[in-house]
N, C-alpha and C positions, 0 to 999 in steps of 0.2 A: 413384778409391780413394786413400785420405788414407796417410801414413809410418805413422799409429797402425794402420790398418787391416790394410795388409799386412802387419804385425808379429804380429797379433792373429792372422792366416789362420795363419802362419807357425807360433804356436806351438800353432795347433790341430791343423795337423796332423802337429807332433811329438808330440804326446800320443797322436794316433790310431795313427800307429804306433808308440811304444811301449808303448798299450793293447793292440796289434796283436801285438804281439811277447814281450809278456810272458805272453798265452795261446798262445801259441804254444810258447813254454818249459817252462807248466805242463804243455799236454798231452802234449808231449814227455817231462817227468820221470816224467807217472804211465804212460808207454808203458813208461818206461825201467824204472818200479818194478814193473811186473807181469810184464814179462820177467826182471827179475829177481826176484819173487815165484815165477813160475812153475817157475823154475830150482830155488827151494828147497822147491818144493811136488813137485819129482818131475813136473812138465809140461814136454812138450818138443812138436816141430814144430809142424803148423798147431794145435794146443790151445792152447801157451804164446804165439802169435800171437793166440786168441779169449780168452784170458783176460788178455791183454796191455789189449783193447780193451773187457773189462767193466770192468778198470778204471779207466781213461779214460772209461769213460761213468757211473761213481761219481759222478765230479766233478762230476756235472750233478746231483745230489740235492739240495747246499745249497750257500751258500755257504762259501769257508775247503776245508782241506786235511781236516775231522776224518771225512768220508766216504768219503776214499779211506783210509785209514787205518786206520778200521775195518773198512774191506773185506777187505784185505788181515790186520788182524789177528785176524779172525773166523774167516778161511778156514786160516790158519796155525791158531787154536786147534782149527778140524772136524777137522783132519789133525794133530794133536797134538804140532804142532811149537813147542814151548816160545822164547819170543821176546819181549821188553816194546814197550811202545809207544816209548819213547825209541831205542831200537834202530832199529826202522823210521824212527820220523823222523830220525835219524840219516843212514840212508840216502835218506831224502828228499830230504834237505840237499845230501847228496855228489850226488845226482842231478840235484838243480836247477844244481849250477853246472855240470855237462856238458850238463846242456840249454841252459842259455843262452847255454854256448859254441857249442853245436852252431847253434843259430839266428839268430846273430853273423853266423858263419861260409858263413850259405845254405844249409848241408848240411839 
């Protein structure tokens, strides 16, 4: 195996783990936004833990964030909880950089 070669391994598989790591953040933040959805939807114990994990499995509809999103901002409109979408992504935002710490971190 050639200097170019190992180099080449090397940087595949930093991309793999940071492809690796970066869905792992995602699905961390939309755990983290359905638990806090839940909180403002009036869901608590094992409910806001299964409504935690529909919306995490939103994210498998298309690609991009605009699924989980609207998940969540559908279910705030049935329950008539007044809220924009900038709002939410907002918390999105604030959610994604505690997820990325949290998976930094190993936790």
């Amino acid at each position: 195996m050639t200097t170019f070669d190992k180099r080449q391994e090397g940087f595949e598989k930093k991309f793999a783990l940071d492809e690796e790591q970066k869905f792992k953040a995602e699905a961390r933040r939309n755990r983290l936004l359905g638990l806090w959805a839940a909180q403002q939807l009036g869901i608590t114990g094992d409910a806001a833990t299964a409504y935690a994990k529909e919306v995490v499995a939103a994210d498998f509809e298309e690609a991009g964030d605009g699924d989980v999103l609207r998940k969540v901002l559908s279910d705030f409109t049935a329950k008539g909880i007044s809220t924009s979408e900038q709002a939410i992504r907002a918390k999105m935002n604030e959610l994604t950089a505690v997820a990325v710490a949290e998976v930094k971190a190993g936790k």
